[in-house]
Phi, psi and omega in degrees: 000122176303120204277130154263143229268168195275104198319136167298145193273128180291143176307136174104335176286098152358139125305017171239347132340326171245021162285004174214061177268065170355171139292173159287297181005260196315331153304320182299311227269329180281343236250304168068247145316117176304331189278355198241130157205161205236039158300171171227171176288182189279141173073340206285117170298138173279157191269117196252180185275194204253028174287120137339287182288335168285318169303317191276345119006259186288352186278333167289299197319300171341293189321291249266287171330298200280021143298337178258156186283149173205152214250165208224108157281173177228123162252126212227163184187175192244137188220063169098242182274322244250122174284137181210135164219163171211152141323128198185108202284325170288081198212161211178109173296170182224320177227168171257319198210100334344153141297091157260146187245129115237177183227169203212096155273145201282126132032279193297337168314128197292300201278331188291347169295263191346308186305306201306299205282030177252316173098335190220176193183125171274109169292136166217121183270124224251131190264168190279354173250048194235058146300323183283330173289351165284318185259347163276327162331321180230030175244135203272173183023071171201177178254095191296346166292332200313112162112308186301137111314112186216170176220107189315118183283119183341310169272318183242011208001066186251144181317123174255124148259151192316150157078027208230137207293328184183207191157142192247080166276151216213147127249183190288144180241337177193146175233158182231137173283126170218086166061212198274071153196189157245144165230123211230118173263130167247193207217103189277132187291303189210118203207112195235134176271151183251024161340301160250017135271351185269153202280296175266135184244013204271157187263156146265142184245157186229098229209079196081023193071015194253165162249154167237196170179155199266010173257110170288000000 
């Protein structure tokens, strides 16, 4: 069986990073229908086992978590010509010195394959009137692109969208197995607040299973 060969590591990427690096194969083979993906909304119940105590179990976890507020990225990346991004509440500086970030996608994510083997990735922090770019973002058989205005980010040219409070461009720096997730610390290149182009300067928030915002 022919071995297949070993991706050049992008600058700046740890080398234990890519220890949890898929095949393309095995990428191919998850990715399947263009029309099917197994993203999820923000809060959107995961699919559990069917024990009575375990949904409820897990329907309290859900509760308890979605007491803290948390503000709502779009993490973006380049996949050959083709731009991908998803939606995404887990996201959290980590260092100062490195400058580090991360965010944590579930197992089942369409995009975090793609994201991983691209090497790099744009946190684009979301404004309060960016709902709609939140729910296409995390909506299965569509061109999550269709319409948005973006621009290619200075280090790594993963997408920036327009109207969005600020953006992290990162490459990867390490990735970790955490339950039914991943969790990927980047190594941030470059990073701008958009402050004074932006229209809404107010964050979108994700709150009870709500979208929110610090404007009453």
């Amino acid at each position: 069986m022919p071995v297949e060969p070993t991706p050049e590591l992008p600058e700046g990427m740890s080398p234990d990073a890519r220890a949890t690096w898929p095949p393309s194969g095995l990428i191919d083979s998850w990715l399947g229908d263009a029309e099917v993906d197994f993203e999820f909304r923000p809060g959107e119940d995961l699919v559990v086992h069917d024990d009575p105590a375990a949904k409820a179990a897990a329907r309290r976890f859900r509760d308890v978590v979605g007491c803290f507020a948390s503000g709502i990225t779009v993490v973006t990346t380049m996949s050959g010509d083709e731009p991908v991004g998803m939606t995404c509440q887990s996201f959290s500086s980590v260092s100062l010195d490195p400058p580090l970030v991360m965010f944590i996608p579930a197992k089942t994510s369409r995009a975090w394959p793609l994201i991983q083997r691209s090497g790099r990735f744009c946190v684009n922090v979301l404004a309060a009137d960016q709902e709609g770019v939140s729910a296409a973002m995390a909506t299965r058989g569509i061109d999550k692109f269709e319409g948005l205005s973006w621009s290619p980010a200075a280090s790594t040219g993963a997408p920036v969208l327009d109207g969005t409070l600020a953006h992290l461009d990162c490459t990867i720096h390490a990735v970790y197995e955490a339950g039914d997730h991943y969790l990927v610390v980047g190594r941030v290149r470059h990073l701008e607040v958009h402050a004074e182009e932006a229209e809404v300067t107010e964050p979108l928030l994700y709150f009870k299973g709500r979208y929110r915002t610090t404007d009453g």
